[in-house]
Kinemage of the C-alpha trace (Angstrom):
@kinemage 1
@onewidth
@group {chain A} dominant
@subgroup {mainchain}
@vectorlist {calphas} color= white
{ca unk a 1} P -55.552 9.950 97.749
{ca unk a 2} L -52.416 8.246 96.961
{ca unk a 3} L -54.253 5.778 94.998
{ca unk a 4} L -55.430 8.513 92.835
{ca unk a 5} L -51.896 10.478 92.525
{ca unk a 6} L -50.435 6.329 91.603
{ca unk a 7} L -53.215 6.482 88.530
{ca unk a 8} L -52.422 9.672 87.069
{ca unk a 9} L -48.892 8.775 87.793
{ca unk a 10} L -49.181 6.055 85.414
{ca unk a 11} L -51.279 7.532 83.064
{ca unk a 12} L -49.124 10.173 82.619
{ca unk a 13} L -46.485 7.516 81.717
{ca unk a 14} L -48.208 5.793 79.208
{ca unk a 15} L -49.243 8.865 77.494
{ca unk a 16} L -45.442 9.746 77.590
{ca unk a 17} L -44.854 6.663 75.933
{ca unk a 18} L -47.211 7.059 73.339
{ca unk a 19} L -46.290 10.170 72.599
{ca unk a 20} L -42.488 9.141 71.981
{ca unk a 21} L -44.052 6.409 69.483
{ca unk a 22} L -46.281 8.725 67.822
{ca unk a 23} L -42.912 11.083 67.106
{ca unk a 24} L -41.354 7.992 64.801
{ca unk a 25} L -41.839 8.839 60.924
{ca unk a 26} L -43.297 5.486 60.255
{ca unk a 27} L -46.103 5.039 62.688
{ca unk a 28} L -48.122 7.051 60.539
{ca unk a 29} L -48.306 5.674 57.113
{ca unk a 30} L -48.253 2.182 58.492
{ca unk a 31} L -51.860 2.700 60.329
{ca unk a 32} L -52.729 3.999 57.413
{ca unk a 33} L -52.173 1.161 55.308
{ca unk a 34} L -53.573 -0.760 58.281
{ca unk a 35} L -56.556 1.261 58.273
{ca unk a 36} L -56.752 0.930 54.174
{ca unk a 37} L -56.431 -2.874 54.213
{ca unk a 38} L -58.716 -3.495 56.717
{ca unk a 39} L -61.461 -1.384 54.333
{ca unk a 40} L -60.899 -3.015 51.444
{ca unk a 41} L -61.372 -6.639 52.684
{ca unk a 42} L -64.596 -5.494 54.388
{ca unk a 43} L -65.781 -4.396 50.777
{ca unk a 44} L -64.528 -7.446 48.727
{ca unk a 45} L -66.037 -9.911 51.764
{ca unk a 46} L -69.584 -8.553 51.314
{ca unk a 47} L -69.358 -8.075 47.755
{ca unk a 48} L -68.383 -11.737 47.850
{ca unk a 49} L -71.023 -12.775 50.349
{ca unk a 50} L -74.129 -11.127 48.827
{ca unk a 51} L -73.532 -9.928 44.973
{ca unk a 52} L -72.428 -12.740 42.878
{ca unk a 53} L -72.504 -12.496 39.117
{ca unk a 54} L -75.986 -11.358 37.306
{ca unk a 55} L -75.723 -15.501 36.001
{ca unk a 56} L -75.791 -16.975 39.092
{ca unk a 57} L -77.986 -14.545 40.333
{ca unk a 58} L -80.663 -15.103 37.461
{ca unk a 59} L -79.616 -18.392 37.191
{ca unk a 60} L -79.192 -18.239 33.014
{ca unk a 61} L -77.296 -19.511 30.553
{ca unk a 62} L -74.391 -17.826 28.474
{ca unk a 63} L -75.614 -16.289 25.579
{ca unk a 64} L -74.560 -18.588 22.927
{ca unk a 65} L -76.607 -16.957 19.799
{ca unk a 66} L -74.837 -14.882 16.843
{ca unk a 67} L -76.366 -11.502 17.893
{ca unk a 68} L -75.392 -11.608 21.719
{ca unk a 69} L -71.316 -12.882 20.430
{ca unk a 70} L -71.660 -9.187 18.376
{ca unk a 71} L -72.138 -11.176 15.007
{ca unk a 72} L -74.305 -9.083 12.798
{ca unk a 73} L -75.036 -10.618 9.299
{ca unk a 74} L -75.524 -7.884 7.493
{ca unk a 75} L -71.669 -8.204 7.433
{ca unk a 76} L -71.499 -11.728 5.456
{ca unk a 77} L -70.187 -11.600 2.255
{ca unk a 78} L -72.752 -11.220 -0.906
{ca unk a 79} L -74.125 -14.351 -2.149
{ca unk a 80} L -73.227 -15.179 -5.723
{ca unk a 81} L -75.356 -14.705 -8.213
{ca unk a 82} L -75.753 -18.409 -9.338
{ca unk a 83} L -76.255 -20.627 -6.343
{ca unk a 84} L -73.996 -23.462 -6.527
{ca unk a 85} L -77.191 -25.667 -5.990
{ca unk a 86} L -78.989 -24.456 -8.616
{ca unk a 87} L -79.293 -27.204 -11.644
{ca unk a 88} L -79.820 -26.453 -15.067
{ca unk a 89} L -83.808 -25.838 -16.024
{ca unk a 90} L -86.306 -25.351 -19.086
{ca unk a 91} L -86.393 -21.891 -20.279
{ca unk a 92} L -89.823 -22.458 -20.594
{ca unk a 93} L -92.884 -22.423 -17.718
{ca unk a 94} L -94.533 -25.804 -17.081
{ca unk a 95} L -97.906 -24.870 -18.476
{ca unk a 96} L -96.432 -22.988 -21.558
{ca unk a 97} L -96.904 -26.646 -23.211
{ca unk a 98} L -93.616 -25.865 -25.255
{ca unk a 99} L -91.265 -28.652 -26.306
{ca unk a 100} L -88.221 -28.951 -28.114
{ca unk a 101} L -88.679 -28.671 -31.581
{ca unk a 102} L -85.141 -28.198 -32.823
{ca unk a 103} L -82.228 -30.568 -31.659
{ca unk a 104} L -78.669 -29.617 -30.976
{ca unk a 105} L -75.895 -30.652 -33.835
{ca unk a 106} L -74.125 -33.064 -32.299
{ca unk a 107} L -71.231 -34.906 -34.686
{ca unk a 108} L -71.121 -38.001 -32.919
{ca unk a 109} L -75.213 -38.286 -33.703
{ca unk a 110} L -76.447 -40.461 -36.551
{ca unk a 111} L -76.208 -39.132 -39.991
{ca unk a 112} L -80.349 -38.380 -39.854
{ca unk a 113} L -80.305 -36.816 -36.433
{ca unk a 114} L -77.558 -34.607 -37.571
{ca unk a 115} L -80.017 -33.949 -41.039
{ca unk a 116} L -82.315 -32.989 -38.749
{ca unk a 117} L -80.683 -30.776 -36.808
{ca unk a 118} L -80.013 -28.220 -39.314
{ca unk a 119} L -81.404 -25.094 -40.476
{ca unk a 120} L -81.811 -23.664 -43.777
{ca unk a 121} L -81.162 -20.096 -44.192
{ca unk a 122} L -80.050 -17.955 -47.046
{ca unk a 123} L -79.690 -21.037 -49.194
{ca unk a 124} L -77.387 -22.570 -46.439
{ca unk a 125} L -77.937 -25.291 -44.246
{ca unk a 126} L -76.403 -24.283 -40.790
{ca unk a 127} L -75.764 -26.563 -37.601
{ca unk a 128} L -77.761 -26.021 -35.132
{ca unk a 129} L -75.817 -24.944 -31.712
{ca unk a 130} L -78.748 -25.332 -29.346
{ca unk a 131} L -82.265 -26.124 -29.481
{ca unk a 132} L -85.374 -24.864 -30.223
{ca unk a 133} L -88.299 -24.624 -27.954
{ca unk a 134} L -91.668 -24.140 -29.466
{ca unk a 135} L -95.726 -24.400 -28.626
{ca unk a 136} L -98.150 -26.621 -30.387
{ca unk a 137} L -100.439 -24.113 -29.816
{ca unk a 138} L -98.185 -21.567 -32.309
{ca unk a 139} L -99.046 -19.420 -29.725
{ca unk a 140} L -96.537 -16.942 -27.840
{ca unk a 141} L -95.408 -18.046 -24.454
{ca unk a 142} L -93.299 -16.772 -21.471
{ca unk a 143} L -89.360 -17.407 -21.871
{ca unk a 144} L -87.627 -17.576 -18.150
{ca unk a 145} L -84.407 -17.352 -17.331
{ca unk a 146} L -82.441 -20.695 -16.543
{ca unk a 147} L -80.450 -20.034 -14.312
{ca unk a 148} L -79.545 -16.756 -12.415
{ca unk a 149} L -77.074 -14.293 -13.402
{ca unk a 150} L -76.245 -11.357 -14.838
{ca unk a 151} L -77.976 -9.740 -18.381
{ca unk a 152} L -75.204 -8.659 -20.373
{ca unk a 153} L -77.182 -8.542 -23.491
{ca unk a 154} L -80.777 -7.697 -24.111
{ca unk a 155} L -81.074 -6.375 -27.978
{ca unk a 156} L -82.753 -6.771 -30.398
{ca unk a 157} L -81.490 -8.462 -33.965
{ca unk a 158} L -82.689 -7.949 -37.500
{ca unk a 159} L -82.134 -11.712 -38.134
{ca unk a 160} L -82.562 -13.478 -34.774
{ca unk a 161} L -85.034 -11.155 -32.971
{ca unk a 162} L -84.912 -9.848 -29.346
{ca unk a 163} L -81.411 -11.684 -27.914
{ca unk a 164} L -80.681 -11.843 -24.523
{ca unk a 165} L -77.620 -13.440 -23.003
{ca unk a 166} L -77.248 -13.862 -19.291
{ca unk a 167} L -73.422 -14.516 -18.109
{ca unk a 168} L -73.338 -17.291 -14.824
{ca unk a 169} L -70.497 -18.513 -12.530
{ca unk a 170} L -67.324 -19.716 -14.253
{ca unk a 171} L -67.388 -17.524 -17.602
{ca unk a 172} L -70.803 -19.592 -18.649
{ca unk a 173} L -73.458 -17.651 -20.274
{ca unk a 174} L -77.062 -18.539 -21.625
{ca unk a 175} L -78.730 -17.316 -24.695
{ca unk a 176} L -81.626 -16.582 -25.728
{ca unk a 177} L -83.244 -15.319 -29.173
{ca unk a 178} L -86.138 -14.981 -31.154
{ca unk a 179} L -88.137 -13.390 -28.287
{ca unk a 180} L -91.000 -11.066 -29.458
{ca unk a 181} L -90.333 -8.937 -26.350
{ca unk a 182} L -87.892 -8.293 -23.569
{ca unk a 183} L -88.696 -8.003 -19.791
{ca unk a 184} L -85.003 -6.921 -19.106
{ca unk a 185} L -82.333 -4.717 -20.229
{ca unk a 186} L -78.700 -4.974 -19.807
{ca unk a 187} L -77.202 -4.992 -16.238
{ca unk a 188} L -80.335 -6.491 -14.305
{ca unk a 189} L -79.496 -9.210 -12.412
{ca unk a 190} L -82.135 -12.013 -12.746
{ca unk a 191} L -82.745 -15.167 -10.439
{ca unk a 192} L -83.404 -18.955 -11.783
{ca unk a 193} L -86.853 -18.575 -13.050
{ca unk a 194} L -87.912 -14.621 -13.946
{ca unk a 195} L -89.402 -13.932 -16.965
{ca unk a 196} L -87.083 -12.878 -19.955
{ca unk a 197} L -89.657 -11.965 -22.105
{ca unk a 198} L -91.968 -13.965 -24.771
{ca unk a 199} L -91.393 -16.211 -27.492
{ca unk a 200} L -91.647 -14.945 -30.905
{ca unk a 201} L -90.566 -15.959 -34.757
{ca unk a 202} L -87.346 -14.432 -36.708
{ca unk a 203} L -85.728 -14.673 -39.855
{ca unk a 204} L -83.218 -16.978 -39.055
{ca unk a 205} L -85.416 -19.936 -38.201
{ca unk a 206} L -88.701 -18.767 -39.794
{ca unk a 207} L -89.298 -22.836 -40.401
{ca unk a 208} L -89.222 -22.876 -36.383
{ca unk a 209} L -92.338 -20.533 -36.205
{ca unk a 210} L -93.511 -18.951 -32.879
{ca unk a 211} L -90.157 -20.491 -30.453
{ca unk a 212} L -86.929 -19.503 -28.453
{ca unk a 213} L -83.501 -20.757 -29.447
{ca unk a 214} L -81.693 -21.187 -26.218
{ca unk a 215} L -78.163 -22.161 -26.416
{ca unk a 216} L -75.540 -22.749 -23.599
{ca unk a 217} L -71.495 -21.820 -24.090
{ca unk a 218} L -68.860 -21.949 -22.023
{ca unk a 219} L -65.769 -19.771 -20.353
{ca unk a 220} L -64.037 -20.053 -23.911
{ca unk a 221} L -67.352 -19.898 -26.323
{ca unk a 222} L -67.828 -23.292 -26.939
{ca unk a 223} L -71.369 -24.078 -27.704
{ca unk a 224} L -72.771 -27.391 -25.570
{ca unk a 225} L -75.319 -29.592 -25.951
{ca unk a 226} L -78.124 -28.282 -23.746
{ca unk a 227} L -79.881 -31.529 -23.662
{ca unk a 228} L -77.058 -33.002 -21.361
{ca unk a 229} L -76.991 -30.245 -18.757
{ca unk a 230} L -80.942 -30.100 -18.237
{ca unk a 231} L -81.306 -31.314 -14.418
{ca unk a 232} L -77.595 -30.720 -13.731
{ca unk a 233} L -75.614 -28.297 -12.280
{ca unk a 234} L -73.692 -26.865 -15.011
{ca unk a 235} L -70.061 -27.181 -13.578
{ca unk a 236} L -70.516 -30.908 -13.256
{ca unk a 237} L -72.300 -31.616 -16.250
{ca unk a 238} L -68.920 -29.657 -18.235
{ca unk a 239} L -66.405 -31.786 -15.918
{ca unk a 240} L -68.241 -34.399 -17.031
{ca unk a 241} L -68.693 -33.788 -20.197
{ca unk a 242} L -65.127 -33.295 -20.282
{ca unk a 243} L -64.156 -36.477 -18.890
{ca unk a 244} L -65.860 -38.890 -21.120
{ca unk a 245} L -64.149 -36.335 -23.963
{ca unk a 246} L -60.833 -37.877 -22.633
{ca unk a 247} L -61.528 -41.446 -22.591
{ca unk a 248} L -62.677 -41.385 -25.884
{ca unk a 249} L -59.287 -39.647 -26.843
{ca unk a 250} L -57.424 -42.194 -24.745
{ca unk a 251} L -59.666 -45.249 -25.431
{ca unk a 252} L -58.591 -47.020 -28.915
{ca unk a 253} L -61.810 -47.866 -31.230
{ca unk a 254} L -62.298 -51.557 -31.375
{ca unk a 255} L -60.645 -52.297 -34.462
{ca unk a 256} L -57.919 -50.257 -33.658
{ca unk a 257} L -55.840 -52.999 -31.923
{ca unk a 258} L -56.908 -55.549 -34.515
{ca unk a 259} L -55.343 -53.039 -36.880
{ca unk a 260} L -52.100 -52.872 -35.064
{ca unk a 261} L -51.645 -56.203 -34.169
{ca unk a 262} L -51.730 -56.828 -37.929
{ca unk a 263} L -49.064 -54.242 -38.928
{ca unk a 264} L -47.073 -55.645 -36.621
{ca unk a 265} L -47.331 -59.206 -37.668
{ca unk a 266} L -46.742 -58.226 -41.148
{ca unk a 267} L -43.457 -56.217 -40.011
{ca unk a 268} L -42.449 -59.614 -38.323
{ca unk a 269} L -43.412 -61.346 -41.704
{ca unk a 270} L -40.955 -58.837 -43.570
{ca unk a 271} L -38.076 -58.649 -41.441
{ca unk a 272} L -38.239 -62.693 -41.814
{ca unk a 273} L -37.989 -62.561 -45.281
{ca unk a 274} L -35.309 -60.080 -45.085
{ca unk a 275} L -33.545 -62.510 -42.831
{ca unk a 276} L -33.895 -65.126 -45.135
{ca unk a 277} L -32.949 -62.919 -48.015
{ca unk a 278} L -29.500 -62.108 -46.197
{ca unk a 279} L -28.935 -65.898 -45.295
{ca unk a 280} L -29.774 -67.234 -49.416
{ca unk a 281} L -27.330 -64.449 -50.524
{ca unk a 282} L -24.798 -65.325 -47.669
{ca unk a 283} L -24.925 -68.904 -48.897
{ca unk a 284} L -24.854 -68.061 -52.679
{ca unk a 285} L -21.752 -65.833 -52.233
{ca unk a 286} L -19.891 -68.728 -50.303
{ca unk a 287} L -21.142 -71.320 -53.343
{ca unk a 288} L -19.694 -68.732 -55.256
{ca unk a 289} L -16.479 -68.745 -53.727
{ca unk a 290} L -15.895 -72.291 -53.864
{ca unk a 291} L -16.464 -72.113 -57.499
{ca unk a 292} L -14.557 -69.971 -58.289
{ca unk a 293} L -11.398 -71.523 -55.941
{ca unk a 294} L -11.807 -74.740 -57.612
{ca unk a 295} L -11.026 -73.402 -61.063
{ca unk a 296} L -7.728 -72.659 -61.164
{ca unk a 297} L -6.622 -75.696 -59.442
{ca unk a 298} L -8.620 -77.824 -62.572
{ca unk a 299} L -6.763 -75.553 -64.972
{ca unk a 300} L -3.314 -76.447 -63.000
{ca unk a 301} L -3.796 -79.965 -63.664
{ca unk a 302} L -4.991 -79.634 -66.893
């Protein structure tokens, strides 16, 4: 019995106790956070211990492709019109059989190949500024573009039939007359090898018969030489082009220096002989004055 009255003596004393602990302001909140911290490191330990990332899980690789980075590319900029790979080609189809029939005028060419590249209309002869493509055949054939672009002309011409002109990279445009029909109109844009439309004969060139006169110019309207761009990619050819322009300027012809070197050696000749002149009428002056110092002193003793 005593035993028991000791127990509940005690017991009584610790619940005192805890009670007087309980009263204190910050016994509260700091089980709480006890309680709190204790939760959340339960929940990040199994997390840890049995999730892992969907990668390790599935043991894959990171996406490394341009759709699963959120690339889409439908957003890439639009492609020019003329491919910078693209090389200058025949305005012609390989079985048309057509071949060039007319040259370009070219100064530089003999005087014959320059004869022959004229035309003759309205009792004129004209240079030619491109060339001439025509069929043995004399029959019509397909005209394709040469390189793509945008038609900025399709017309037709009382003198040089159906024209079209397609404008390229750069300023550089393409034409092309005498067509008997067009398969275009202004504004279309055309890739390296679609159909134009079909040879045909004009006024201009009537000579020429069934053909297409296809002519290249540049930014500034110059007309080139087709026949040196065929095969090359136009910017290049016109650097080119351009280049050996400039070491002909810079380059003397070869009689050129013979030319100089003998101006030059005659100047040396002259100012020689003007030396000379100088030194004769230095001496014939002082021949003079001796002459004429010697005279009076005769005359003295005379």
């Amino acid at each position: 019995m005593k035993e028991d009255n000791n127990r509940s003596s005690n017991n009584e004393s610790k619940w005192s106790n805890a009670q007087r602990i309980l009263r204190k302001r910050w016994v509260l909140p700091a089980v709480y956070l006890v309680a709190a911290a204790g939760i959340l490191s339960s929940v990040f330990y199994f997390q840890g211990q049995n999730l892992g990332t969907p990668l390790e899980q599935e043991g894959t690789e990171e996406p490394t492709n341009d759709f699963q980075l959120g690339f889409d590319p439908t957003d890439e900029e639009a492609v020019p019109v003329q491919s910078t790979t693209e090389v200058v080609a025949l305005p012609t189809l390989d079985d048309s059989k057509a071949e060039i029939i007319g040259h370009f005028y070219d100064e530089s060419a003999s005087a014959e190949e320059q004869q022959a590249s004229l035309v003759y209309y309205s009792n004129t002869y004209r240079m030619n500024k491109g060339v001439d493509f025509g069929a043995t055949s004399e029959e019509g054939f397909d005209v394709i573009a040469s390189l793509s672009g945008k038609v900025t002309k399709a017309a037709q011409d009382s003198t040089l039939g159906n024209v079209v002109e397609v404008t390229h990279d750069d300023g550089f445009k393409t034409h092309y007359s005498s067509l008997a029909t067009l398969s275009v109109e202004e504004g279309d844009t055309v890739n390296q090898g679609d159909k134009l439309g079909a040879a045909g004969r004009n006024v201009y060139n009537e000579q020429a018969g069934v053909h297409v006169h296809f002519e290249i110019r540049d930014s500034e309207g110059e007309a080139l030489n087709p026949e040196d761009f065929f095969g090359e990619k136009l910017e290049q050819a016109k650097d080119s082009e351009d280049a050996e322009a400039e070491a002909e300027k810079e380059t003397p012809a070869p009689d050129q220096g013979k030319d100089e070197d003998a101006d030059k050696e005659n100047a040396d000749k002259e100012d020689d002989k003007e030396d000379a002149d100088k030194s004769k009428d230095s001496d014939d002056n002082a021949t003079d004055q001796d002459q004429s110092g010697l005279v009076p002193s005769e005359s003295s003793n005379t």
